[in-house]
C-alpha positions as CSV (number, residue, x, y, z in Angstrom):
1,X,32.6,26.6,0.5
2,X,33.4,23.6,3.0
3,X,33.7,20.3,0.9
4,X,31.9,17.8,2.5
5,X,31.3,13.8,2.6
6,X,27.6,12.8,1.6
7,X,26.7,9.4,1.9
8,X,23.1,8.4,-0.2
9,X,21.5,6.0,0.9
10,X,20.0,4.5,-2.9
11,X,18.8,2.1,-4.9
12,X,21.1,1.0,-7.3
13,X,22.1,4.6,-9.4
14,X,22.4,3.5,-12.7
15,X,18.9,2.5,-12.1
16,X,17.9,6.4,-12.3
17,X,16.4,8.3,-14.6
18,X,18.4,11.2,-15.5
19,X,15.7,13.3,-16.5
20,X,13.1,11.9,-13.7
21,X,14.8,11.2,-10.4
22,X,15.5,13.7,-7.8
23,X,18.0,11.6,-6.3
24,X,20.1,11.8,-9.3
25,X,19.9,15.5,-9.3
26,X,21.0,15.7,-5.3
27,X,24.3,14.1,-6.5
28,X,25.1,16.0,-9.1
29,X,24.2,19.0,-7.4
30,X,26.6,17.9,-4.7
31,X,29.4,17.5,-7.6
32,X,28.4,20.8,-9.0
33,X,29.3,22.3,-5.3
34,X,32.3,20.7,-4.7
35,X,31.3,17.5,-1.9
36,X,32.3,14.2,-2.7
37,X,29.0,11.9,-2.4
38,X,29.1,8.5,-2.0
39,X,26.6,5.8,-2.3
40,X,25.7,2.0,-0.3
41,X,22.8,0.0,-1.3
42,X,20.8,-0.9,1.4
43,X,22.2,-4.5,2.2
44,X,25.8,-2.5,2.4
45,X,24.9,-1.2,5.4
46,X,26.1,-2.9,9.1
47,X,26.6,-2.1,12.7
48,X,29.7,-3.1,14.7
49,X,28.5,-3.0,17.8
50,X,27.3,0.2,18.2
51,X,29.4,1.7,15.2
52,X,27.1,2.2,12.0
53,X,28.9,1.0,8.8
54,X,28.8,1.3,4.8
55,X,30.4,-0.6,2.4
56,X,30.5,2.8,0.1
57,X,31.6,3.7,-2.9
58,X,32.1,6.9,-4.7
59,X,29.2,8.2,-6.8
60,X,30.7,9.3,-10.1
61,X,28.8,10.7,-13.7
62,X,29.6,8.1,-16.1
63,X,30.0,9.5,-20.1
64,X,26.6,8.0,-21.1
65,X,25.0,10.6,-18.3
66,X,24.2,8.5,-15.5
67,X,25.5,7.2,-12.1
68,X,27.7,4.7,-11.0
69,X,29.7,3.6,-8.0
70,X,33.2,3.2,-7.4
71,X,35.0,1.1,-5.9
72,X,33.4,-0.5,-2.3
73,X,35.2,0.2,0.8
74,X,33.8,0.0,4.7
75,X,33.6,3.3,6.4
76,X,31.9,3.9,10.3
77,X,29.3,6.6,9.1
78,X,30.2,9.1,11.4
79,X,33.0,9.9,9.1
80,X,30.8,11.0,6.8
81,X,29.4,15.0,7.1
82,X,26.1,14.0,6.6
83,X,23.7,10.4,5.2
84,X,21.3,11.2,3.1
85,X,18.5,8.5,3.5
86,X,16.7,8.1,-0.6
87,X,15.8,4.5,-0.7
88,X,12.9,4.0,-2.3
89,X,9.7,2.0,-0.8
90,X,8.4,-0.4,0.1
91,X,8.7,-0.3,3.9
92,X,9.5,-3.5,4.5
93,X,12.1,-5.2,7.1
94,X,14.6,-4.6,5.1
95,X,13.7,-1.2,4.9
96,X,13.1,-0.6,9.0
97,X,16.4,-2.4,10.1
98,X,18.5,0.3,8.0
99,X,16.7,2.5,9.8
100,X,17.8,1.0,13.3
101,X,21.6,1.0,11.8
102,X,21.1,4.6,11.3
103,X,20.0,5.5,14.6
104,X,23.9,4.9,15.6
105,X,25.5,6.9,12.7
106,X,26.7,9.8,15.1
107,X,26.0,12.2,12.5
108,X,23.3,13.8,10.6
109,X,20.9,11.9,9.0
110,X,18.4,13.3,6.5
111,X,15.5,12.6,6.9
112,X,16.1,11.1,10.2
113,X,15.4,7.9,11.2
114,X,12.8,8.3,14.0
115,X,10.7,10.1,11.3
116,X,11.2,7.8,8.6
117,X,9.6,5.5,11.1
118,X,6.9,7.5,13.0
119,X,5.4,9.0,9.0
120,X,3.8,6.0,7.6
121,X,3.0,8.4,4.1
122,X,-0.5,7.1,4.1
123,X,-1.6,7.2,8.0
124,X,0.7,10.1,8.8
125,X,-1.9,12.6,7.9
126,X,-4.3,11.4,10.7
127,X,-2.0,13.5,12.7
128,X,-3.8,16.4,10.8
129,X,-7.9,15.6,11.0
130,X,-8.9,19.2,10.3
131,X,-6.4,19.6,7.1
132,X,-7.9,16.1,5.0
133,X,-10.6,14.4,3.7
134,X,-12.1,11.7,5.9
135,X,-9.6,8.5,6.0
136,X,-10.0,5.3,8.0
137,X,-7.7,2.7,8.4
138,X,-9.1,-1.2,8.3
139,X,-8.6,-4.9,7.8
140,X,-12.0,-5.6,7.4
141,X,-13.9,-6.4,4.7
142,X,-17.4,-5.6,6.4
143,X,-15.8,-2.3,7.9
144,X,-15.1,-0.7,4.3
145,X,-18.7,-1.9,3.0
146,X,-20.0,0.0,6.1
147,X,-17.8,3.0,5.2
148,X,-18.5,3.0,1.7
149,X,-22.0,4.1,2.9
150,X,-20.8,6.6,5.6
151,X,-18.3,7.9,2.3
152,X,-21.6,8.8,-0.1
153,X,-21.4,5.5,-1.9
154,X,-17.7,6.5,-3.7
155,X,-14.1,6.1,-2.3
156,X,-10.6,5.5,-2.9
157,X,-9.0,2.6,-0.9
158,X,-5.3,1.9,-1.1
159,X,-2.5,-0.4,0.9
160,X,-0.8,1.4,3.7
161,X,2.8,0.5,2.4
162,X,1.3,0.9,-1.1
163,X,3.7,3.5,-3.1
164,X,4.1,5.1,-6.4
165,X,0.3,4.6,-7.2
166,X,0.2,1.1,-7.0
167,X,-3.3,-0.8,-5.8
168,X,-5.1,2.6,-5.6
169,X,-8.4,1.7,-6.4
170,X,-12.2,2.8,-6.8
171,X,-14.5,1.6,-5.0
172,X,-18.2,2.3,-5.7
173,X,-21.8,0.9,-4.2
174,X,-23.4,-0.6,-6.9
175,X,-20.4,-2.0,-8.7
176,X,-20.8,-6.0,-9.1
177,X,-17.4,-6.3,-8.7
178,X,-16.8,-4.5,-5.1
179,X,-16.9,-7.4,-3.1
180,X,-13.7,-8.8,-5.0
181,X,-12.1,-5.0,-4.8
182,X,-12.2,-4.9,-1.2
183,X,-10.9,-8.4,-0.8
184,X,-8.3,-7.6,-3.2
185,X,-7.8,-4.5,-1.4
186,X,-7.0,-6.2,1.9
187,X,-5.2,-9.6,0.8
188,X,-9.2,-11.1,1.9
189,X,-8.6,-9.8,5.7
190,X,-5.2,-9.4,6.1
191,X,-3.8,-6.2,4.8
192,X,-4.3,-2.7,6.4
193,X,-6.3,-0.9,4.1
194,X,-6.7,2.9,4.0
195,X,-10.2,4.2,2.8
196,X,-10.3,7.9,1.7
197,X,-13.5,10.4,0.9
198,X,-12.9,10.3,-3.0
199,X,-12.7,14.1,-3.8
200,X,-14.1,15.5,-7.3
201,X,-11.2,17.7,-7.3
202,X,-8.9,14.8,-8.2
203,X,-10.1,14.4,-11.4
204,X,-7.8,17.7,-12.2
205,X,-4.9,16.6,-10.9
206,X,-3.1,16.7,-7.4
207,X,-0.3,18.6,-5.8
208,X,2.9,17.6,-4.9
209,X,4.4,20.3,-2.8
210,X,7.9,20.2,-1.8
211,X,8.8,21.2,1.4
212,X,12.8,21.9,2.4
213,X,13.3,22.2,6.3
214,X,9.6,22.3,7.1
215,X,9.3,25.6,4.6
216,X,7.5,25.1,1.0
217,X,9.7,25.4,-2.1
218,X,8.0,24.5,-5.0
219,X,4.8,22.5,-6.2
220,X,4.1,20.8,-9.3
221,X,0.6,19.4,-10.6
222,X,0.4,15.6,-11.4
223,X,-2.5,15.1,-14.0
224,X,-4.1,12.2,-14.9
225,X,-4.2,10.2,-18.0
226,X,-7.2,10.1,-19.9
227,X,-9.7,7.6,-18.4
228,X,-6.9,6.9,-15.2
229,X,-7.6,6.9,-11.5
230,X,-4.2,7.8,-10.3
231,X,-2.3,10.9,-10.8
232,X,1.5,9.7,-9.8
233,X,4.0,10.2,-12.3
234,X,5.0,6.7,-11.8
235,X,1.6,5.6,-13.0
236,X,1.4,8.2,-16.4
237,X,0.4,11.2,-14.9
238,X,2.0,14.5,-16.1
239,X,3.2,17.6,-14.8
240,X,1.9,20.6,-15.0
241,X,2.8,24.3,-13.6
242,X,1.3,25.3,-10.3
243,X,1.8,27.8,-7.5
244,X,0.6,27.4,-4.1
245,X,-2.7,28.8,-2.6
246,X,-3.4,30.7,0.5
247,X,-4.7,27.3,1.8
248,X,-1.8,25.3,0.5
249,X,0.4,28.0,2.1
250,X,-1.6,27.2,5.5
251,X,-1.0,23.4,5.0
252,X,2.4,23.9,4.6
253,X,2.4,26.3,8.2
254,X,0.9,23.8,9.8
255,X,2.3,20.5,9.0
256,X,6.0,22.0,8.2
257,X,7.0,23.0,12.2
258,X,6.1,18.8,12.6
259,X,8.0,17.5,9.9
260,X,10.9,19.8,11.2
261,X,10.6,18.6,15.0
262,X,10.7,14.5,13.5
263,X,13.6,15.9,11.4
264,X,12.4,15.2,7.8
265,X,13.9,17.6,6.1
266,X,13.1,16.8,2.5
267,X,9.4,15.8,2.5
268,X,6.5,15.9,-0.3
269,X,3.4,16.4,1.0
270,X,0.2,15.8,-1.9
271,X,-2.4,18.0,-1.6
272,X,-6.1,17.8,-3.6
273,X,-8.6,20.1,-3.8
274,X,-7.2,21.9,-1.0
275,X,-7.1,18.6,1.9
276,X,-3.8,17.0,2.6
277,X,-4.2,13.4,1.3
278,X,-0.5,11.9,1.8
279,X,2.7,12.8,3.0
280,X,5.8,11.4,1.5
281,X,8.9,11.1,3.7
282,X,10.7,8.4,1.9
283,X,11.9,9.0,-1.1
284,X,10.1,11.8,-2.6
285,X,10.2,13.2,-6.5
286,X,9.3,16.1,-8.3
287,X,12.5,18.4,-8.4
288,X,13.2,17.9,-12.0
289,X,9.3,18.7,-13.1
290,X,9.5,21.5,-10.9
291,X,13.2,22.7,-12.5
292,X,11.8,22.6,-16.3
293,X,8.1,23.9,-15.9
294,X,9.5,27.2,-13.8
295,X,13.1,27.5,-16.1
296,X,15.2,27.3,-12.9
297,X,18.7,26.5,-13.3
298,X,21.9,27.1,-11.3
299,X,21.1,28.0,-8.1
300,X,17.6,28.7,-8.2
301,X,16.9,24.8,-8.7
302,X,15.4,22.6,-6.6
303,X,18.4,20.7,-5.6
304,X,20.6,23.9,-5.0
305,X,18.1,25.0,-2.7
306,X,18.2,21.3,-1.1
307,X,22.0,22.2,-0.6
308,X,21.9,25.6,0.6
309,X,19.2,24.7,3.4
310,X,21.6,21.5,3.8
311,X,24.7,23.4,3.9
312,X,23.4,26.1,6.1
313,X,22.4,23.1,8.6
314,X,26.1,21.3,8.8
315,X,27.4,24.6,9.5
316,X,30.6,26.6,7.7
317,X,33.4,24.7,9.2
318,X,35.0,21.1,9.5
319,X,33.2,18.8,11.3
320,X,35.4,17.8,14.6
């Protein structure tokens, strides 16, 4: 096997959850296989000119069982075999200037740039009418009491940079408290807001299919807390075991061939009741939930098949 250099993109890593995050399990999947992965925070990253930079370290597996990084040194990031962009949300400035940097790294990038970009993981799915539930996308105060009406008097309306369940509320005619929901909901006017067709169905939980190279490999379904709203695992939702449909399979047919061409190639998509409500380019999770509920280990995990499909893509030989 070719050893390769892997730059990650990341939060800080001894931030992560060994037994949660699916970033952690990328890099020790890449130590398993023999790459050498290394690691800049987002305000490491530079352009000379039109060189892309990293102040990088290496990503080593401290005793204790988590992540740290070595020592920081600058590196042009086309000297690295492949970037893997995993910095979480929000989508702030910040967050789109790395994004510019990385358009001149002269080497892969996963997921790529453009993509990261062009996917807003709430409005993204507007691409799709016929596959969700009926979402609109507003400012307006007056425009979601209007659509609350249109929606059967019941729906879920959530910030369009929101992430990891955060804001997502309820929002129900009658309630003597909508008016402040939907103020809150839009910073009073100022805030895109995405309104969504609540869906019975999400009261069991909803499905977070992960998709490698545009192809489904594995699904996982987040359950509610007793008495919550939001299924995220970020929020106290649990997993539980769950293949894929014939509909989720058509989903996946569907929306996979587009990810591919905007070069996401690690992308969660959520699905409820069988309509595509999100889809996550980011920084999505659910490889370790996925690894324990089906027993997979070695190389039937999620992360070796992350590397296989990555591997597969750099090719067998040096990089010139």
């Amino acid at each position: 096997m070719t050893t390769r250099d892997v730059l990650f993109v990341l939060d800080p890593p001894e931030s992560f959850d060994p037994r949660a995050d699916s970033t952690f399990v990328m890099i020790t999947e890449a130590l398993r296989r023999g790459h050498r992965p290394f690691g800049v925070l987002l305000g490491g990253l530079s352009l000379w000119g039109d060189e892309a930079r990293a102040r990088a370290g290496a990503l080593q597996l401290r005793d204790d069982g988590r992540l740290a990084l070595g020592e920081l040194r600058s590196r042009a990031l086309e000297s690295f075999d492949v970037v893997v962009m995993r910095k979480d949300p929000p989508v702030d400035t910040a967050y789109l200037a790395a994004t510019w940097i990385l358009d001149h790294a002269k080497t892969l990038v996963v997921n790529g740039p453009t993509g990261l970009r062009e996917l807003n993981e709430k409005i993204a799915i507007a691409r799709f009418p016929e596959l969700t539930p009926r979402t609109f996308v507003t400012r307006s105060t007056a425009e979601l009491h209007e659509l609350l009406g249109e929606l059967g008097g019941k729906m879920i309306v959530k910030p369009v940079y929101g992430f990891g369940g955060r804001e997502i509320l309820m929002a129900r005619a009658g309630d003597p408290n909508l008016a402040s929901i939907l103020e809150l909901a839009t910073a009073e006017g100022t805030r895109w807001t995405v309104a969504q067709e609540y869906l019975p169905a999400a009261a069991e939980g909803d499905k977070r299919i992960l998709l490698i190279d545009g192809e489904p490999v594995g699904a996982v379904l987040r359950v509610p807390a007793k008495g919550e709203l939001r299924n995220n695992f970020h929020a106290g939702g649990s997993p539980a075991r769950s293949g894929l449909s014939e509909g989720e399979r058509a989903i996946c047919s569907r929306v996979g061939p587009v990810l591919r061409e905007l070069g996401q190639f690690f992308v969660g998509i959520d699905v409820i009741g069988g309509r595509l409500t999100e889809i996550n380019v980011t920084s999505p999770t659910g490889m370790q939930e996925i690894n324990r509920l089906e027993g997979l280990e070695d190389d039937d995990t999620m992360q070796a098949r992350f590397w296989m499909a990555l591997e597969s893509k750099l090719g067998g030989g040096e990089r010139t």
